[in-house]
C-alpha positions in Angstrom: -11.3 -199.4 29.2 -10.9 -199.3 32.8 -7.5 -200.9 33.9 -8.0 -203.7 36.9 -5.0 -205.3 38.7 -4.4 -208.8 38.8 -3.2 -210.6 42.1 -1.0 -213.9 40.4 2.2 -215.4 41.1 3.7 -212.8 38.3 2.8 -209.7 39.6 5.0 -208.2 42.2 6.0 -205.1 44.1 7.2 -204.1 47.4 7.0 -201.5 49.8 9.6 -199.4 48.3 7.3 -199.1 44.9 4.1 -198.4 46.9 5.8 -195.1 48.2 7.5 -194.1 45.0 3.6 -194.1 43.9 2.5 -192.1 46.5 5.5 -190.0 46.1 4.6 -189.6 42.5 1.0 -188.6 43.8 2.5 -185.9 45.9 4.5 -184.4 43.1 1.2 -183.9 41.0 -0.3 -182.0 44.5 -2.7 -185.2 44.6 -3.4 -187.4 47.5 -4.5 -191.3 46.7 -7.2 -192.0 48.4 -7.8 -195.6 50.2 -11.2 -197.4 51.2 -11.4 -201.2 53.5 -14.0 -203.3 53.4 -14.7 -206.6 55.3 -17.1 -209.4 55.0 -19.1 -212.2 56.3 -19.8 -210.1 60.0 -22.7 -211.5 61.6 -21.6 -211.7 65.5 -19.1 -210.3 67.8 -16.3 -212.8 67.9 -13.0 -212.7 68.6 -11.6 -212.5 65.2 -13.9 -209.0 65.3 -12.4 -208.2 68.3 -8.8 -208.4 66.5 -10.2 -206.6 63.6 -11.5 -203.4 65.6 -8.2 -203.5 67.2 -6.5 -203.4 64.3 -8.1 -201.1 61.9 -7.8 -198.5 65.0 -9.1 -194.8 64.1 -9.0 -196.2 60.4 -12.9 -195.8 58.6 -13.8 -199.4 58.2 -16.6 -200.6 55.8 -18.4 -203.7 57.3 -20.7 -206.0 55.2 -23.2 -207.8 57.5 -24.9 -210.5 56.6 -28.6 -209.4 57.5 -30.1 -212.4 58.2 -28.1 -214.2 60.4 -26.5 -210.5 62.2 -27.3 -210.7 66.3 -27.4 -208.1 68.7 -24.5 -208.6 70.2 -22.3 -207.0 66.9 -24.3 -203.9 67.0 -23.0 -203.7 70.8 -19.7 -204.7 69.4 -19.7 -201.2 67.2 -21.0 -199.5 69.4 -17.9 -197.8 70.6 -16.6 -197.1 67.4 -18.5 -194.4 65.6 -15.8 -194.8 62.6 -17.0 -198.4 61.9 -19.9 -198.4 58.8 -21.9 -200.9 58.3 -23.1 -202.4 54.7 -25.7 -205.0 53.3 -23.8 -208.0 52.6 -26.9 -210.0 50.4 -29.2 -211.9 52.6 -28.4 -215.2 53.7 -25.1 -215.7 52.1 -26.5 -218.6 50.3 -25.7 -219.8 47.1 -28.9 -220.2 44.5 -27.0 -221.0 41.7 -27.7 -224.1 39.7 -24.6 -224.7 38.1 -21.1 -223.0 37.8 -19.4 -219.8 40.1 -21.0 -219.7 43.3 -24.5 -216.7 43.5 -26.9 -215.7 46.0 -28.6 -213.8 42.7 -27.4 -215.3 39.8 -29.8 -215.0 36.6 -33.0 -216.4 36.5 -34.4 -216.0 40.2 -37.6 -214.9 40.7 -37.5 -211.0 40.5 -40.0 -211.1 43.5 -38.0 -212.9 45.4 -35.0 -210.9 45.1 -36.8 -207.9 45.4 -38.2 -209.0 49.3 -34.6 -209.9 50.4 -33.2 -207.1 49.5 -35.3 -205.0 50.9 -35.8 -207.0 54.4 -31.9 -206.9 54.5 -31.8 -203.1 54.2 -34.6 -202.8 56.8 -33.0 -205.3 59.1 -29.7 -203.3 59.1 -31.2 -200.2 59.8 -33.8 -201.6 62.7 -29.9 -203.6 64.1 -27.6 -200.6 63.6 -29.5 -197.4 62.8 -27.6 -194.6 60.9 -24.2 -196.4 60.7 -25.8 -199.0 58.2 -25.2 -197.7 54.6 -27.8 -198.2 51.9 -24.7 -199.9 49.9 -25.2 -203.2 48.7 -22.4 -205.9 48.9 -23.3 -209.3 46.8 -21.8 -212.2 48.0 -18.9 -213.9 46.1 -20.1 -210.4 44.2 -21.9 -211.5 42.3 -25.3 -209.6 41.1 -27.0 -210.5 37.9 -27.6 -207.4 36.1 -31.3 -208.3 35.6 -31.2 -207.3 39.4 -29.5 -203.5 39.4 -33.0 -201.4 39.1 -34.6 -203.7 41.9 -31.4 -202.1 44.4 -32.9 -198.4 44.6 -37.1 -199.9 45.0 -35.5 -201.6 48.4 -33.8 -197.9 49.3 -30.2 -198.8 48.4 -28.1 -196.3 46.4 -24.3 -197.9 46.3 -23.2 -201.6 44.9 -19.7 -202.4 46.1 -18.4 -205.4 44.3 -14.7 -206.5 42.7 -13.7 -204.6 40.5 -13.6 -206.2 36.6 -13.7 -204.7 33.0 -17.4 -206.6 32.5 -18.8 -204.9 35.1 -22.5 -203.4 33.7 -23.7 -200.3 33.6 -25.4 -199.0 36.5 -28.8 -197.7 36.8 -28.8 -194.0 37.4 -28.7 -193.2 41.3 -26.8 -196.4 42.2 -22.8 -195.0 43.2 -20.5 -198.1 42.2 -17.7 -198.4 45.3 -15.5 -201.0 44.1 -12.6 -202.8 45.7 -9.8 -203.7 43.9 -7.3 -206.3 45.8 -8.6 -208.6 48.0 -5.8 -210.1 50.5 -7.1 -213.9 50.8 -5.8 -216.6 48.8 -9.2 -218.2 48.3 -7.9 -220.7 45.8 -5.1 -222.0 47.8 -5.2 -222.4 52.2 -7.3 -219.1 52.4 -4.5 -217.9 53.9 -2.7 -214.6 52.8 -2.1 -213.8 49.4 1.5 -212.4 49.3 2.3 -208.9 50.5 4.3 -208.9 46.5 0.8 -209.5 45.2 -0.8 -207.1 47.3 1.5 -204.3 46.8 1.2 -205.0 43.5 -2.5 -204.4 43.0 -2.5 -201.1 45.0 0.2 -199.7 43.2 -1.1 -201.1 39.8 -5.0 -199.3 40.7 -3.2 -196.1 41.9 -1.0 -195.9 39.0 -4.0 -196.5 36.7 -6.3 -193.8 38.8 -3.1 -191.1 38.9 -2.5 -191.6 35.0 -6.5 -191.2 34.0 -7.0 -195.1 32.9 -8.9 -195.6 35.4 -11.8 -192.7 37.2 -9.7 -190.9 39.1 -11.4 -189.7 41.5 -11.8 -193.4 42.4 -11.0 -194.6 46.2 -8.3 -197.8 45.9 -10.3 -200.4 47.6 -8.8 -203.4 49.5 -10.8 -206.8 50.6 -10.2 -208.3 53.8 -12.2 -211.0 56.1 -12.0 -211.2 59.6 -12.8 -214.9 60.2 -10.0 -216.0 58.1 -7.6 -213.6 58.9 -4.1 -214.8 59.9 -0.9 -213.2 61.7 0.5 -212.3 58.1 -2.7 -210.0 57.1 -2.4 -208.3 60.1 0.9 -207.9 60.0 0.9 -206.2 56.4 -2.5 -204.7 57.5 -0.3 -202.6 60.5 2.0 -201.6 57.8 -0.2 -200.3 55.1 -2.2 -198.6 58.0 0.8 -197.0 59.1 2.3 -196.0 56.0 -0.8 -194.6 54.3 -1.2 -192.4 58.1 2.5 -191.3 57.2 2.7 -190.4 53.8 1.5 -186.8 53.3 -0.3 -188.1 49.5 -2.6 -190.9 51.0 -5.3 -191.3 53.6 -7.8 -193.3 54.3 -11.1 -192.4 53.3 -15.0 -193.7 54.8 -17.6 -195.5 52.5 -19.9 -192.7 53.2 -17.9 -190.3 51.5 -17.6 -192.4 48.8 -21.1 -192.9 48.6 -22.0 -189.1 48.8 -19.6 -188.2 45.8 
């Protein structure tokens, strides 16, 4: 069983531990490998701007939002060939009757699904050409699994979603490129989580990863969203980036590599 950290008030670690994990790394002539994603890009903004300013040479995953992405954020990107750009849904919307919030929660019409996922993919690629990945990002991730064999009919080969032990199977052909921690305290001021609760999942997935209980050839991914991103994510933001640029066992690693593994 695959071992997923926990972000809650009783998990905690600092910078200190994060380190002494990466030391550990180092002493087994391994080096941790870490992956960043962020949502909800449709436009260039301002809180983009900060984004691109912050993640810096650092390979930055994107999930657009097809049906509502403009022009103007593929000029945004344009200067920054490191920036990739995945299929966040369709419309962001929610089609779920009842409980935790779906754009393709059981029981939608197969055919339906089936034309928005493949309209998104063919959106991105008409928008941003070879930067867009054929990697598939649910929103709230969230993907029925009546869904998975309708992802590679609309040309997509990678699901990125939290992590979680009840994750299903994937069809053959479909790379699963998870992330693990994701820095917003959703249930609270959507502010940021903690940097104890952060630290605490990265250290927690790259323990499990260096000690085999979880794949470890798996990237440590971490969440973020630029909208909603205050001055304490980017402030721990600057000092994971810079620590993981300093430590001779980590590095930062693009979403097409882990797509191509």
């Amino acid at each position: 069983m695959s071992f997923i950290p926990r972000l809650d008030a009783t998990a905690t670690a600092d910078w200190a531990d994060l380190v002494a994990e990466l030391d550990r790394w180092g002493e087994a002539g391994r080096v941790a490998t870490l992956w960043w994603r962020d949502d909800d890009a449709v436009a260039a903004t301002s809180e983009l701007d900060a984004l691109l300013r912050l993640a810096g040479e650092v390979p930055l995953a994107l999930a657009v939002i097809p049906a509502d992405a403009q022009p103007d954020l593929a000029a945004a990107l344009a200067p920054f060939p490191q920036i990739a750009v995945l299929q966040h849904g369709w419309r962001h919307a929610n089609h779920a009757a009842n409980g935790k919030k779906s754009e393709f929660p059981p029981r939608r019409p197969a055919a339906a699904v089936a034309v928005e996922l493949a309209e998104g993919h063919a959106r991105l690629v008409e928008l941003f050409g070879p930067r867009a990945l054929p990697v598939f990002v649910p929103p709230w991730n969230r993907l029925a699994a009546e869904f998975l064999p309708l992802l590679a009919e609309a040309g997509i080969t990678g699901l990125s979603s939290m992590a979680t032990r009840e994750a299903p199977a994937l069809p053959r052909g479909i790379a699963r490129i998870n992330v693990h921690v994701d820095v917003v305290a959703w249930k609270q001021d959507h502010g940021f989580v903690g940097a104890s609760a952060v630290l605490a999942g990265l250290v927690g997935q790259l323990r499990a990863c260096r000690l085999g209980a979880d794949d470890p050839a798996a990237a440590t991914g971490i969440l973020t969203h630029h909208l909603v991103m205050d001055r304490a994510t980017a402030g721990f933001l600057e000092s994971l980036i810079a620590l993981v640029d300093g430590h001779r066992a980590a590095r930062w690693t693009a979403a097409a590599e882990l797509l191509a593994r």
